[in-house]
N, C-alpha and C positions, 0 to 999 in steps of 0.2 A: 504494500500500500504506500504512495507517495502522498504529501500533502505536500499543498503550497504554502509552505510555512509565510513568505513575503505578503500573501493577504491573507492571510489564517483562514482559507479553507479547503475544505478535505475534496480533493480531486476525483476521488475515488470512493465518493460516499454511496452511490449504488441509490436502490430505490428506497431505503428506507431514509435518507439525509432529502430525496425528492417531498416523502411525506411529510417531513417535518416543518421541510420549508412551505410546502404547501398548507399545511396545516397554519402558519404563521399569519401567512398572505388571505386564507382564507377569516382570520380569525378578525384582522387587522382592518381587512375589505368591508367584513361582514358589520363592523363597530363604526366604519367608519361610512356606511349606505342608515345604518338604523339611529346615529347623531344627525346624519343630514335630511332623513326620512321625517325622522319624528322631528326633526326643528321645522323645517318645510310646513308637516301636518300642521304643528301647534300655531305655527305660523298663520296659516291658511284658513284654518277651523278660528284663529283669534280676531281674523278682520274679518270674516264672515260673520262671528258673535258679536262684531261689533256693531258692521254696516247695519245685519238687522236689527240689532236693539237701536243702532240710531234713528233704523224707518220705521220701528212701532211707537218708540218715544215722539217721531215727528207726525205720524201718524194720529197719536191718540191725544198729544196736544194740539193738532189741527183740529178734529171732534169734538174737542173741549172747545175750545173756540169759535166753532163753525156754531155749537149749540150754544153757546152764552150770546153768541150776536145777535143770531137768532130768535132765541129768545126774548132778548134783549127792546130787538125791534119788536115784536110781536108784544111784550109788554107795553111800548112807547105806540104803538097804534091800537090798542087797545083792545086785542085778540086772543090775552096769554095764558086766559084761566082753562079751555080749554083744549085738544088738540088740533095743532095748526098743521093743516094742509096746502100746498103749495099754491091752489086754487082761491084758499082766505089769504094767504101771504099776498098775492100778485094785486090781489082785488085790496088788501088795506095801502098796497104802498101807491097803488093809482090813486086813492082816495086822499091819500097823502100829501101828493102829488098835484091832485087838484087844488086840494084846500089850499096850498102854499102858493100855487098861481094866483087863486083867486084874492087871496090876503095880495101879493105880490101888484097885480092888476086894479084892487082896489086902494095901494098905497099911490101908484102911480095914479090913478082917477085923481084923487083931491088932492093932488102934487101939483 
């Protein structure tokens, strides 16, 4: 058996020094696909838990909101005690609408 002593290693290691180094490269490869696997996932999985939580949060403060305006107007037209359909919405805000022309039209009269 010769070895290369000048880089220390065995020339003549046969298949069992193949296993070993196999074994090494494989162990090496294998750690180093499941740190870059699972950072990637956690990666991946953490800006998807994000974006969505950021579109339910924008979501359900949009709702909150859409129903407080709503609301809102529906109590200032004087519709709120019961429930408001799109068809008493359209019909309070024309009536609204009018009234403010007609104040409007009647400030301009005695102007």
């Amino acid at each position: 058996m010769q070895r290369n002593t000048s880089e220390g290693l065995d020339t003549n290691s046969g298949p069992m020094g193949w296993f070993g180094a196999g074994i090494v490269v494989v162990v090496v490869v294998g750690w180093v696909v499941v740190v870059v696997v699972s950072t990637t996932v956690v990666d991946v999985v953490g800006r998807v838990v994000v974006v969505v939580g950021a579109a339910v949060v924008v979501v359900v403060c949009g709702g909150v909101v859409v129903v407080v305006v709503v609301s809102g107007e529906a109590r200032t037209l004087g519709i709120a005690e019961q429930p408001v359909t799109a068809r008493q919405m359209a019909s309070a805000a024309r009536r609204a609408v009018e009234e403010r022309t007609m104040s409007y039209r009647q400030r301009l009269a005695k102007a």
